[in-house]
C-alpha positions in Angstrom: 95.0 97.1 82.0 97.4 98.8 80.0 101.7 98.7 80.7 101.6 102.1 81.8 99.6 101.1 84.8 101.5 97.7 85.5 104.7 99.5 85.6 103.1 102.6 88.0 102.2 99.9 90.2 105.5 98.5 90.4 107.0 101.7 91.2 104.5 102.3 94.3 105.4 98.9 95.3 108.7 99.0 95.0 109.3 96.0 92.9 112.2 95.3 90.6 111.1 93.7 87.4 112.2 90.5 88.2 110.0 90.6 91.8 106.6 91.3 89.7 108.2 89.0 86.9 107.8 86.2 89.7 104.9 87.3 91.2 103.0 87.6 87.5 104.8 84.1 86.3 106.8 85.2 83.7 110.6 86.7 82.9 111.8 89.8 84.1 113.5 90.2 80.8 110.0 90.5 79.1 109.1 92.7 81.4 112.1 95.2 80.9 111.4 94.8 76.9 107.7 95.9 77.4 109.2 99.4 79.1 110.2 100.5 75.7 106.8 99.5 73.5 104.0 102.2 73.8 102.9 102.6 77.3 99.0 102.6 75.8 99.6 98.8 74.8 96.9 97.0 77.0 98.2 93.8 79.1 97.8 90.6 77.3 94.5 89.0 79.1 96.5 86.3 80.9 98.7 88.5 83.0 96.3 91.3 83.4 93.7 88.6 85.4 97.3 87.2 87.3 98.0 91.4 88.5 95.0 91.5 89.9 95.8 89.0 92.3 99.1 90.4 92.7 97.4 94.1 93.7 95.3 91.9 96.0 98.8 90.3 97.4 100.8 93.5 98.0 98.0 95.4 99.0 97.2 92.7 101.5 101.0 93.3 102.5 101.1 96.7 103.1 102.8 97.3 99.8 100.2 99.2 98.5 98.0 101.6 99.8 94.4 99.5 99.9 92.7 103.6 99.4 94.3 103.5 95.9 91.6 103.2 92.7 93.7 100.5 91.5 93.5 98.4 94.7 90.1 98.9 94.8 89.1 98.1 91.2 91.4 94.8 91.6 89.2 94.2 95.0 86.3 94.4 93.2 87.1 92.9 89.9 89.2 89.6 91.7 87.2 86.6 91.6 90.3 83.9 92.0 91.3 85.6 95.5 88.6 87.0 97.4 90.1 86.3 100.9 92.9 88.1 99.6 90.9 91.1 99.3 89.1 90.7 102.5 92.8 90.8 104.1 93.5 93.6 102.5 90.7 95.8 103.7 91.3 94.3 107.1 94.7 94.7 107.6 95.9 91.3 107.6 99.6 90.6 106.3 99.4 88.3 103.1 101.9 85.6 105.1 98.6 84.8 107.6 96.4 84.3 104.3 98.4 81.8 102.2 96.6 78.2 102.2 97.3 76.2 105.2 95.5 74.9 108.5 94.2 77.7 110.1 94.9 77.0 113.6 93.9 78.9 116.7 97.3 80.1 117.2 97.0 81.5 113.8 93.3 83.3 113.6 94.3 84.6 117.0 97.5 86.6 115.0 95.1 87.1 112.3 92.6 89.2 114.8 95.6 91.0 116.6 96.6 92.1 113.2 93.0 93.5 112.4 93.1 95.0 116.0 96.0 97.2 116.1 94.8 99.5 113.9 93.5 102.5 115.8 91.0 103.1 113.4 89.7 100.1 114.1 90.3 100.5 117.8 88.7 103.4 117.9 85.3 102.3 115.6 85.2 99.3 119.0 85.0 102.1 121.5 82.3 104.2 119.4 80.4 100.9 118.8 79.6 99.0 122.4 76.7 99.8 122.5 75.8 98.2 119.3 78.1 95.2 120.4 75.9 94.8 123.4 73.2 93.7 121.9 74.5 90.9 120.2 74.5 89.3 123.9 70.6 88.7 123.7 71.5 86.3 121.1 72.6 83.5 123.4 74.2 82.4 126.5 77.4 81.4 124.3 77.3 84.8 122.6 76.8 86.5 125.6 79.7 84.8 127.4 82.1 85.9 124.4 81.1 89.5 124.4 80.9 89.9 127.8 84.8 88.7 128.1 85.9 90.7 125.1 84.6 93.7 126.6 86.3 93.0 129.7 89.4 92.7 128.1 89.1 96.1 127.0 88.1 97.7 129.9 90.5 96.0 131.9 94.0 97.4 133.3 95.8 94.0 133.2 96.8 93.4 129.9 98.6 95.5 128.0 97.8 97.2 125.2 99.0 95.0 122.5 97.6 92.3 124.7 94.0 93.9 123.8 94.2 93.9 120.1 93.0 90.2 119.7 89.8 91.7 121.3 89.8 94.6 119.8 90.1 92.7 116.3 87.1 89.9 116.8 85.0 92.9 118.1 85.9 94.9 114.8 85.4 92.1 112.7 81.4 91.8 114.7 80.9 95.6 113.8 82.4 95.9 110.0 80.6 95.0 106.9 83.9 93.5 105.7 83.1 89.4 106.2 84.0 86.4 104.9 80.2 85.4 105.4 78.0 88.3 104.3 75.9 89.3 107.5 73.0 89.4 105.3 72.9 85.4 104.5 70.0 84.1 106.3 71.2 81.8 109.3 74.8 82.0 108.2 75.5 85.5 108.2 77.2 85.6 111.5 78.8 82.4 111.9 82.1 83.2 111.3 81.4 86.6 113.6 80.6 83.8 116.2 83.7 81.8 115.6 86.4 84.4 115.7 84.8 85.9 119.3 85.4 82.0 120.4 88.8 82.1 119.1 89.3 85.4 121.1 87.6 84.4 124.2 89.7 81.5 124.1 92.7 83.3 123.5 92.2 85.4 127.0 91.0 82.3 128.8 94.3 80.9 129.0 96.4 83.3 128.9 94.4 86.0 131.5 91.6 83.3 133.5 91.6 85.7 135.9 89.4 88.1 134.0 87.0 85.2 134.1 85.3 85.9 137.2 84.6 89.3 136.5 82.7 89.4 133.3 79.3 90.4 132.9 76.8 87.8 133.1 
């Protein structure tokens, strides 16, 4: 990657030099001498692997568009970070990524993130069909779905109430996993755990809708 580009992303991120200077580990005073050498100069190795990471990072915080080529050649190219660029394509705010316990309080802010995009929102709709038919898989999958689906068809909660739902059925639909669907026995594991984290979510806070799900 050459300075030109580091310094192009730092204007469509709106980072001072000292911001990306912390982000990248090193001064922002170095960083203000490389504006004036030739803007072909290529990044030294070390901090050109450390930027991709940090395109990961802002893109995952909305900082940067994820569309952009450079987001996605970072995506593809990261190999340090690859949750971070799962996020990112997602729509999940960098903050809900950094290493911690993921708790349920936490994957359940993780999905509502994912679900209030109306993309997303709107891919659910187009896709219940297909959703559906995951509930031959099992009583347990069955008993997910069938609440999520609920949820969405239902007048009691809210709107922003529905995004959890709307997230762990978008995550069930997109190609975008943690788990490639593809891995034999594996695939959808983590597809099965996020609809328990949802149905959970709603069980508590709406056990009403509990009675009225399809069986």
């Amino acid at each position: 990657m050459k300075l030109a580009q580091m310094f192009t992303l730092m204007n469509e991120a709106q980072l001072s030099t000292e911001q990306l200077g912390k982000r990248l580990g090193i001064s922002g005073m170095t960083l203000r001498r490389w504006r004036h050498e030739s803007c072909d100069r290529e990044l030294p190795t070390l901090y050109a692997k450390a930027l991709e990471s940090v395109i990961c990072e802002l893109a995952a915080e909305g900082k940067l568009k994820k569309e952009s080529s450079m987001v996605q050649t970072a995506m593809t190219k990261i190999q340090r970070a690859p949750i971070a660029a799962i996020g990112a394509n997602l729509g999940i705010a960098w903050d809900q990524l950094k290493p911690g316990p993921f708790s349920e309080q936490r994957l359940a802010e993780c999905l509502s993130q994912i679900g209030a995009d109306t993309e997303h929102q709107e891919e659910v709709d187009r896709s219940v069909i297909q959703i559906s038919e995951f509930k031959k898989w099992g009583v347990e999958w069955n008993r997910r779905i069938s609440l999520l689906l609920n949820v969405l068809q239902s007048k009691e909660p809210n709107a922003v109430d529905k995004w959890v739902a709307y997230g762990a059925l978008f995550y069930l639909v997109t190609e975008i996993d943690l788990i490639p669907n593809d891995l034999p026995v594996f695939g959808y594991m983590d597809d099965f755990v996020l609809l328990g984290c949802a149905a959970d979510y709603y069980e508590k806070r709406f056990p009403q809708l509990l009675g009225k799900r399809d069986e």
